[in-house]
Structures are given as C-alpha cells and as structure tokens.
C-alpha positions in Angstrom: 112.7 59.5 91.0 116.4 59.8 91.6 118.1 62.5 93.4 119.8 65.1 91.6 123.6 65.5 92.3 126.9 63.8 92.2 126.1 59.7 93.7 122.3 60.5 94.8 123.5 63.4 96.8 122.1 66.9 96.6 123.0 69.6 94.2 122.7 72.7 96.8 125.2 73.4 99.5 124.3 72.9 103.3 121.9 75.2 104.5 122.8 78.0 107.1 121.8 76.3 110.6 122.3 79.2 112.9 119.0 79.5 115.0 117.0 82.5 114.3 116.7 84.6 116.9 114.3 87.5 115.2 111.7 88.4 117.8 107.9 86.0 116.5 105.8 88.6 117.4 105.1 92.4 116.1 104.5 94.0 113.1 107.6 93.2 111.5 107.0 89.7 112.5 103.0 89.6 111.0 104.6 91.1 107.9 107.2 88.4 107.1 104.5 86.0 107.9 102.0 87.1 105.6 104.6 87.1 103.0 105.0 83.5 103.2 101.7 82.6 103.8 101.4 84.6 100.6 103.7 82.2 98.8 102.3 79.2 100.3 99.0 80.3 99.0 98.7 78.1 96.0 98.4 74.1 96.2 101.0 73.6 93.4 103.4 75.3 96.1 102.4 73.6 98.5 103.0 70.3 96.8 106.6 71.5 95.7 107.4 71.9 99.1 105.9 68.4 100.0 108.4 67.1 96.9 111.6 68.9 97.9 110.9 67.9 102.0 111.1 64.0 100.4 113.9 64.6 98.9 117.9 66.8 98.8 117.1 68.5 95.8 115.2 67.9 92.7 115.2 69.3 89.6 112.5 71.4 87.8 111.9 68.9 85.1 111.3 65.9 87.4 108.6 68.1 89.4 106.6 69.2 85.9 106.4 65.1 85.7 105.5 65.0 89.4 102.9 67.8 89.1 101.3 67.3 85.9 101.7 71.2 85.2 103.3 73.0 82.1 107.1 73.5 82.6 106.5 77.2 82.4 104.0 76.8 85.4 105.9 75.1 87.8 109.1 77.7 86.8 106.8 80.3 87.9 105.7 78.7 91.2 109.5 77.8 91.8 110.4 81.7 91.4 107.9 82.8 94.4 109.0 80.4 96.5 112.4 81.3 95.4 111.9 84.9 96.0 110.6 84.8 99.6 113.0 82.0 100.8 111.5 79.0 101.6 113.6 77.1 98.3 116.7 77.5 96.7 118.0 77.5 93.5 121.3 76.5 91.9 122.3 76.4 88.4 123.5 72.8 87.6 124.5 72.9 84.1 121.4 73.4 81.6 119.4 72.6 84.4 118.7 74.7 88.3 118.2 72.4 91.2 116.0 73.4 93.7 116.0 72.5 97.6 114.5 73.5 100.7 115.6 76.8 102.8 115.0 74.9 106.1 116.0 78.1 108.2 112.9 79.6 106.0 110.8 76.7 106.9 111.8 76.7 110.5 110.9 80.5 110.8 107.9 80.2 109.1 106.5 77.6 111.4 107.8 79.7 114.5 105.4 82.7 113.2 103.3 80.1 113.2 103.5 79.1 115.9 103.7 82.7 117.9 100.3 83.6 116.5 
C-alpha cells in the first residue's frame, strides 16, 4: 500500500519532539499508564499501531483492507487511540489520515519501563 500525502509523503504535520520530562513514577504516572494500557487492550489496536509504525500515515480505508474488519470497526478503534494520544488524526479531504503520536509512544514505553 502507498503512503497517503502529497509524493508518498505523510498527510500529518511533524510531531512535537520535545522530551517529556513528567515524573514515570506515582499515582499520576500509574494512572496515565493504565489509560493506555487501556487503549492498547484490544489486538485490532494493537495491529493499527503495528501499521501506522510501518508507515507516515495511512488512511482509514487502506487499514479496513489491511485488517479485514468493518469500516465502522476500525473507525471505532481509531477514535480510542485517538482519544488517549498514541495516533493522530487529520482531515484530508473526504478522508482523515491517521499517524503515530510518537511523544505518546515514547511516554508510554517510559511508564513502562519505570514499572
């Protein structure tokens, strides 16, 4: 499959690199990361995340096809993902285009990581 966006590019603008410097440990810090543990708790999300990590953005319908799951499925799954972070979303057209949230990523693996 082809990447969405103008010559093969991606459709979402650069991601905000600044580290995070939130404390990994706490109540506040076990809170955030059962949210996302929360989001990451269905295989389907999982496996969007595996697609949008392989690629700069991707649009909804070309992960239905890659999924095998009814459009009104994977929307679904793209909104929790959406809603805690971890993907973003940009209207291109008809269509949104969906990309990583690597700061998201990158936190969520340092929760990890301080457990």
């Amino acid at each position: 499959m082809k990447q969405a966006g103008p010559e093969g590019g991606g459709c979402c603008p650069p991601a905000n690199q600044r580290p995070d410097t939130r404390p990994v440990e706490g109540p506040r810090a076990e809170a955030e990361l059962a949210q996302l543990a929360k989001a990451l708790g269905h295989p389907a999300r999982v496996r969007i995340l595996g697609i949008l990590s392989r690629r700069a953005s991707c649009m909804c319908g070309e992960m239905v096809t890659e999924l095998g799951l009814a459009q009104s499925t994977v929307s679904q799954h793209l909104k929790v993902l959406k809603a805690v972070g971890l993907i973003r979303g940009e209207v291109s057209g008809p269509r949104t285009c969906y990309c990583i949230e690597p700061r998201t990523l990158r936190r969520f693996k340092a929760l990890v990581g301080g457990m």
